[in-house]
C-alpha positions as semicolon CSV with decimal commas, in nm:
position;residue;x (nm);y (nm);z (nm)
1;X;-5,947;2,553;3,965
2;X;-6,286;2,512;3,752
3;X;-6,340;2,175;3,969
4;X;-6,292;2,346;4,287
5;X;-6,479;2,651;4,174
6;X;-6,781;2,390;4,098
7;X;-6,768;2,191;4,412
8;X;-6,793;2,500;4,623
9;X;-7,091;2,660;4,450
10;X;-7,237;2,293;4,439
11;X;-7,200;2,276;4,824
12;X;-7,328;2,652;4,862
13;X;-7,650;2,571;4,671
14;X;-7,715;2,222;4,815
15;X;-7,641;2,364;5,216
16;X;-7,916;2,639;5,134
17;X;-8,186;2,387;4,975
18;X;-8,139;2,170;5,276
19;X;-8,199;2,459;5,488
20;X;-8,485;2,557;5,195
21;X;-8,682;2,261;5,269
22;X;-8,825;2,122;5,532
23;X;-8,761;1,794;5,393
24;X;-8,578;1,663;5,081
25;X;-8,657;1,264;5,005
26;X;-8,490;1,071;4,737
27;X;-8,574;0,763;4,581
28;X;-8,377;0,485;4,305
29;X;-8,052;0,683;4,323
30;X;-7,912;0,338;4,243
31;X;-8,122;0,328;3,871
32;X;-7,850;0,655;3,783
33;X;-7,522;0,414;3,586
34;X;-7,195;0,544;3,616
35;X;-6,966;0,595;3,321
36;X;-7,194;0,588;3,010
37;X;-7,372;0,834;2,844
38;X;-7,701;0,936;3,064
39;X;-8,020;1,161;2,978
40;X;-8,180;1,293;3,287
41;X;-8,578;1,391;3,152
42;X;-8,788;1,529;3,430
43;X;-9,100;1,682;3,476
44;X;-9,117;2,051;3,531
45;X;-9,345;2,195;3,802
46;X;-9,076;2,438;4,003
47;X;-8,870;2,648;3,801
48;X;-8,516;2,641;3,802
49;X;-8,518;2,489;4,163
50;X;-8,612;2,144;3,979
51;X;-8,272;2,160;3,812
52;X;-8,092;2,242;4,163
53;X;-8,220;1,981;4,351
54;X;-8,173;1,718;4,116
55;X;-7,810;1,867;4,007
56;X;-7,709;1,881;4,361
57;X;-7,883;1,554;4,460
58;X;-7,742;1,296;4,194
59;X;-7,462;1,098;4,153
60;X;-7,361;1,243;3,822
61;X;-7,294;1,642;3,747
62;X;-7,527;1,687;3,461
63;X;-7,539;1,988;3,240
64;X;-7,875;2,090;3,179
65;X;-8,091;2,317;2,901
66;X;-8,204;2,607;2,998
67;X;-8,433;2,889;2,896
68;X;-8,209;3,152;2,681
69;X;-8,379;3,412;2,820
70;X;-8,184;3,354;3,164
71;X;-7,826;3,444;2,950
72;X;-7,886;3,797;2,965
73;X;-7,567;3,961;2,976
74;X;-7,219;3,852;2,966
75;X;-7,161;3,778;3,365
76;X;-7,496;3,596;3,410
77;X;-7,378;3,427;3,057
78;X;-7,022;3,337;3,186
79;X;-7,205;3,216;3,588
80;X;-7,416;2,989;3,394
81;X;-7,181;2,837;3,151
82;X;-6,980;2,785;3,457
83;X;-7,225;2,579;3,630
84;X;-7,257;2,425;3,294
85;X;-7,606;2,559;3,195
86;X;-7,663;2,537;2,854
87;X;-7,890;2,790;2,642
88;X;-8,185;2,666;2,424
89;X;-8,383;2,900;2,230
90;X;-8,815;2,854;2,209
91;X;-9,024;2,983;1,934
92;X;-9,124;3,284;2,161
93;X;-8,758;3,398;2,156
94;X;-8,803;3,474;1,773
95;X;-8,801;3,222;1,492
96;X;-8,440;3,367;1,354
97;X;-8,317;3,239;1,728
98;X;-8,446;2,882;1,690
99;X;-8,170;2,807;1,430
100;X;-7,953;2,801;1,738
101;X;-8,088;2,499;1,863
102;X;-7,905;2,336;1,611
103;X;-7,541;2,403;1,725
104;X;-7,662;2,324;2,066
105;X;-7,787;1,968;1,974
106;X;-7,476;1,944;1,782
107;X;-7,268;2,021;2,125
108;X;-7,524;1,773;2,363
109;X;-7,465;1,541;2,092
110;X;-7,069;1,589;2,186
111;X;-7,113;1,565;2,594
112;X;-7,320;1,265;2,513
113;X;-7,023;1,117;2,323
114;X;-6,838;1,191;2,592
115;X;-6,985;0,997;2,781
116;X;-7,167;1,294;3,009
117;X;-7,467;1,339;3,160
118;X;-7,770;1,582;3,049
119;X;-8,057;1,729;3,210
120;X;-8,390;1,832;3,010
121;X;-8,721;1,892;3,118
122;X;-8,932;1,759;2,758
123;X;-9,246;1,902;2,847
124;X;-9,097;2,231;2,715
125;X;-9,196;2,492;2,987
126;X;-9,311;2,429;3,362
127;X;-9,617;2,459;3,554
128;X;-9,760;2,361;3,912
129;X;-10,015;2,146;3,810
130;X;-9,982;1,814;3,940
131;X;-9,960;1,636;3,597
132;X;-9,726;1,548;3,291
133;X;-9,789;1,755;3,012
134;X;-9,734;1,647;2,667
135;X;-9,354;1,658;2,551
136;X;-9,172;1,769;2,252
137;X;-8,963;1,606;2,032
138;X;-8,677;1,789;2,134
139;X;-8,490;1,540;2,331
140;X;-8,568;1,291;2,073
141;X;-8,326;1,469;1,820
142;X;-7,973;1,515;2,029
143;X;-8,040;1,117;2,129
144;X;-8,076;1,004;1,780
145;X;-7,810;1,243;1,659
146;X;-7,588;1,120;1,874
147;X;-7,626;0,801;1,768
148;X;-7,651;0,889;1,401
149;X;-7,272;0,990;1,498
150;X;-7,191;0,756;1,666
151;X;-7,424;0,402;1,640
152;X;-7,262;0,184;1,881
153;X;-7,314;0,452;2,141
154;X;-7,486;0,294;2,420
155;X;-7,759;0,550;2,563
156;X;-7,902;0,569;2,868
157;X;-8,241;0,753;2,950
158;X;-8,333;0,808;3,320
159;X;-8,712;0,892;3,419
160;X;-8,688;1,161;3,716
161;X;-9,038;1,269;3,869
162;X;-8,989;1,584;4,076
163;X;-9,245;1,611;4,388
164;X;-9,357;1,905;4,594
165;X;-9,574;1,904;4,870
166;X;-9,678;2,245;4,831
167;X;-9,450;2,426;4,579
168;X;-9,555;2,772;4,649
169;X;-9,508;2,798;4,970
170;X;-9,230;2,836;5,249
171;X;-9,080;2,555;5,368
172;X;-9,231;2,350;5,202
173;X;-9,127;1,945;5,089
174;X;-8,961;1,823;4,789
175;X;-8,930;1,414;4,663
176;X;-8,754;1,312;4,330
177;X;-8,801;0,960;4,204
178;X;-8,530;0,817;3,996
179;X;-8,681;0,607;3,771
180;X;-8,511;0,263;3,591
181;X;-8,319;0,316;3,290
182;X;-8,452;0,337;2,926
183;X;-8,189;0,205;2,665
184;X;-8,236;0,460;2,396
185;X;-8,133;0,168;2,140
186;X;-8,393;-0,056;2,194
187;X;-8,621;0,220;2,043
188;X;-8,388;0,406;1,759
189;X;-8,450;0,291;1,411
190;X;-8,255;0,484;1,122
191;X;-8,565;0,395;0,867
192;X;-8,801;0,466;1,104
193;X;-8,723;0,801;1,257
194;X;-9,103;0,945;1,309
195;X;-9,170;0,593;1,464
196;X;-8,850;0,617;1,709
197;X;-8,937;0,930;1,812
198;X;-9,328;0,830;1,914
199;X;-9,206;0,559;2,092
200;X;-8,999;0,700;2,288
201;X;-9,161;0,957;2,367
202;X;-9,491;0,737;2,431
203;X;-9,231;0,531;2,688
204;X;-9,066;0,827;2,893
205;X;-9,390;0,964;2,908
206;X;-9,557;0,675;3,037
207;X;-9,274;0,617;3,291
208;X;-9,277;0,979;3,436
209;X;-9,678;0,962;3,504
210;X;-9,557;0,684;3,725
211;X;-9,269;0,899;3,912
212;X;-9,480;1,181;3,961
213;X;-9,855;1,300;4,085
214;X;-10,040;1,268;3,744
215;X;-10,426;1,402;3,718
216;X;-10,518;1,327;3,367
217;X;-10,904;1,500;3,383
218;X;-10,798;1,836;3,294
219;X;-11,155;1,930;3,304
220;X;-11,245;1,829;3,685
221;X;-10,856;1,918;3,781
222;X;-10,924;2,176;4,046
223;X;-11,175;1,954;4,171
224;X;-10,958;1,668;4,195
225;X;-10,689;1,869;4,354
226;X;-10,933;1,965;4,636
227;X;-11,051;1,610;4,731
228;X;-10,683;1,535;4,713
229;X;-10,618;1,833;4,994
230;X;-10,906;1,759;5,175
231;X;-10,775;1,396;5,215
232;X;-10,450;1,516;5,310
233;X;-10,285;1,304;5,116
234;X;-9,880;1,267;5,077
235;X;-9,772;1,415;4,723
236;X;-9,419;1,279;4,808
237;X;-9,575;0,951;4,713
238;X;-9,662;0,989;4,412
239;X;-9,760;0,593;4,392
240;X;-9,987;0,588;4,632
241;X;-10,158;0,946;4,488
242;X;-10,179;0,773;4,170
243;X;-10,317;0,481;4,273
244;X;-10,625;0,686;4,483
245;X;-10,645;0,872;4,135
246;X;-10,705;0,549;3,961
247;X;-10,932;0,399;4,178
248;X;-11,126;0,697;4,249
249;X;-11,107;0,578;4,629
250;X;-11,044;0,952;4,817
251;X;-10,989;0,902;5,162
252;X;-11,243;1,073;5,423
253;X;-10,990;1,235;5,625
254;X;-11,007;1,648;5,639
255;X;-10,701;1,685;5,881
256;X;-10,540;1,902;5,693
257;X;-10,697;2,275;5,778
258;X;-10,624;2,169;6,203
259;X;-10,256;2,095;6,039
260;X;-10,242;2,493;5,924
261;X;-10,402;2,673;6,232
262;X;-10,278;2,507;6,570
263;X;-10,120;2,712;6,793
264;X;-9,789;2,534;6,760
265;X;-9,763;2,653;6,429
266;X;-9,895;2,992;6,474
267;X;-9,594;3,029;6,736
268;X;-9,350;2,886;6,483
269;X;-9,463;3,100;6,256
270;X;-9,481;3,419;6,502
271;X;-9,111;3,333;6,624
272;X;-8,938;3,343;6,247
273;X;-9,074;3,616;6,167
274;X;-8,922;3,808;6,521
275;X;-8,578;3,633;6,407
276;X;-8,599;3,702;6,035
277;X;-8,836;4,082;6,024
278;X;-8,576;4,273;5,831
279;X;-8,545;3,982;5,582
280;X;-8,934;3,892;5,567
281;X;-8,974;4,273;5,525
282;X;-8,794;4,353;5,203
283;X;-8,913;4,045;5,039
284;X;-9,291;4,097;5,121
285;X;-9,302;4,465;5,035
286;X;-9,010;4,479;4,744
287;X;-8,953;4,154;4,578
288;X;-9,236;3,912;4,596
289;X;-9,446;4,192;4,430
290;X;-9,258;4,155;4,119
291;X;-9,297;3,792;4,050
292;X;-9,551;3,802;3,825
293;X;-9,547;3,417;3,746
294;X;-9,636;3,187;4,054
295;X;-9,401;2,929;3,892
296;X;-9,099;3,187;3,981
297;X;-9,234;3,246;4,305
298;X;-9,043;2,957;4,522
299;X;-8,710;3,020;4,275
300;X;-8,707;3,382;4,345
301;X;-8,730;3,305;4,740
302;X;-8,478;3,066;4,697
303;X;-8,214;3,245;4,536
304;X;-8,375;3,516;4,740
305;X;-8,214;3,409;5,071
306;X;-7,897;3,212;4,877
307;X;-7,733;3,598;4,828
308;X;-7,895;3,760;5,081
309;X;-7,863;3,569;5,405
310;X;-7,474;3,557;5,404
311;X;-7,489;3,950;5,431
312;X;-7,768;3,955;5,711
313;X;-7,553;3,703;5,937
314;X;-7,220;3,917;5,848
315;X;-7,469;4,241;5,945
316;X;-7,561;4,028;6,218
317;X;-7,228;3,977;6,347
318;X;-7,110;4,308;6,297
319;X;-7,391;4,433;6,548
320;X;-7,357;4,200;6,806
321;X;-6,955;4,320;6,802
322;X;-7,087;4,635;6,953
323;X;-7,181;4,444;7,232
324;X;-6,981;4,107;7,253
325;X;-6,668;3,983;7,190
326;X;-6,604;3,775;6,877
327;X;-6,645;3,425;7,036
328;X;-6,951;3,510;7,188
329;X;-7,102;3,747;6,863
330;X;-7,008;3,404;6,676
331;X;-7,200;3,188;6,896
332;X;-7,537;3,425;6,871
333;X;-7,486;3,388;6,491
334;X;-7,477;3,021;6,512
335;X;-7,761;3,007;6,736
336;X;-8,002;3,197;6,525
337;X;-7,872;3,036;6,210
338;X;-7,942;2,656;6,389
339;X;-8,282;2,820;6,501
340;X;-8,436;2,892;6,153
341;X;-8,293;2,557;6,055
342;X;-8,512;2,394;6,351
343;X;-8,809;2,610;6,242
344;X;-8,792;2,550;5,886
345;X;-8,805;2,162;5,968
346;X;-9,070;2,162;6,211
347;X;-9,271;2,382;5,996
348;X;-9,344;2,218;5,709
349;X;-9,684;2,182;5,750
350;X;-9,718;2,535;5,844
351;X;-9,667;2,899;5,710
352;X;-9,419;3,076;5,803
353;X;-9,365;3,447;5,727
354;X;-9,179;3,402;5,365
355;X;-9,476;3,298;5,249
């Protein structure tokens, strides 16, 4: 029943991301082994939809860490266990809270022995910056405890760079690059655990800046960013980006204000918000005011329309009873529903009104 409970809330969630964005690209599935103990690190830009996207577009079912905070009560406690979420606690939850930490890296230790799969973000908290922030040690310690249990265990580490065209804004594009395997025993030494640790976390680092936009001059970053715009450049390849970053060679090419104001995507934009007003309504005036963080901002939409739009298409429906029969109320559903979905892909170099 758990199985079944999972595969239909994994199906929910990846349906509305592919209706989320406009486009979802993934690269070096094949790098991802099958039946041995796997560490998924990625880099954190997005929020919790980084986790969704790459737990609902893998070919392992990872549990992943997450922010404690999240675990508030005792449903939200028992939804997330169920989806096999995992609590870890941060020195801003309290220093009494990060001794934890400990039983949780005893338990990854465990899933790891088990030959499961986990997901961790190592730079420790997320941001939209395009670049790979230091990481923390964390991850280091349930690898090498697992091994310290177990020292035949054979490890694998798995590089994923997570990619957004524009990660604040609706629809917008998402890429995630799976990157070749580390072998976490090529780099453990028992008499050498501060060295291990630096070395791997020197190697994972080095392989995400590779999987992922990285801009390494904090100090000129917004400046950067803006010949990087104003070249209209593709962040879903984050190889090519990287390679203009290196070689300082910014292409002259300043397409991409015409992209955002041409009449075909003002009427995109004017006909989903006629289809969706009551929708774009209460989140506009009640619930985008209340993200205070603009790395929440494309989460909240998300899970915004996940529990919401059921109930407007069942409101939907109801009202077009008054006037239809069933087959035909049915078929106005379904034609607004595959609507949206056409103007969410065509639009994602535009704004649309969930901005």
């Amino acid at each position: 029943m758990k199985r079944l409970g999972y595969l239909v809330i994994w199906v929910w969630i990846r349906t509305a991301l592919t209706f989320y964005f406009s486009k979802i690209k993934i690269e070096g599935l094949h790098n991802v082994p099958s039946g041995k103990p796997i560490m998924f690190l990625a880099n954190h830009q997005n929020a919790l939809l980084d986790a969704l996207l790459i737990a609902t577009h893998c070919s392992r079912k990872p549990y992943f860490l997450t922010r404690s905070d999240v675990f508030k009560t005792t449903l939200l406690k028992a939804f997330f266990e169920f989806l096999q979420m995992i609590p870890v606690y941060r020195i801003r939850d309290g220093k009494n809270s990060l001794a934890g930490n400990n039983a949780i890296f005893e338990r990854c230790s465990k899933l790891l022995q088990g030959r499961e799969a986990i997901l961790l973000f190592p730079e420790g908290n997320h941001s939209l910056k395009r670049r790979v922030r230091p990481l923390s040690k964390g991850f280091t310690r349930i690898l090498f405890l697992a091994l310290e249990n177990n020292p035949s265990l054979d490890i694998g580490i798995v590089p994923i760079g997570v990619n957004y065209a524009n990660a604040e804004k609706f629809p917008d594009n998402a890429a995630l690059y799976y990157g070749k395997e580390i072998r976490v025993q090529d780099f453990f030494n028992k008499e050498d655990l501060s060295g291990s640790v630096g070395r791997m976390k020197e190697e994972v680092y080095h392989q995400l800046k590779k999987l992922t936009t990285h801009i390494e001059e904090e100090s000129s970053y917004g400046d950067i960013v803006c010949k990087l715009d104003s070249a209209n450049v593709d962040y879903l390849d984050p190889m090519e980006v990287n390679l203009i970053l290196e070689k300082e060679a910014f292409p002259d090419h300043e397409s991409i204000g015409k992209l955002e104001t041409g009449p075909k995507n003002y009427i995109l934009k004017a006909v989903f918000f006629i289809l969706n007003f009551p929708m774009i309504i209460i989140w506009s005036k009640l619930i985008k005011p209340k993200v205070s963080e603009p790395e929440f901002l494309s989460t909240t939409r998300f899970m915004y329309g996940l529990i919401f739009y059921p109930f407007f298409y069942l409101l939907l429906f109801a009202g077009m009873l008054t006037f239809l029969n069933w087959p035909y109320a049915l078929i106005v559903c379904l034609a607004h529903l595959t609507l949206n979905i056409v103007l969410v892909k065509l639009g994602g170099k535009a704004k649309t009104g969930l901005k």
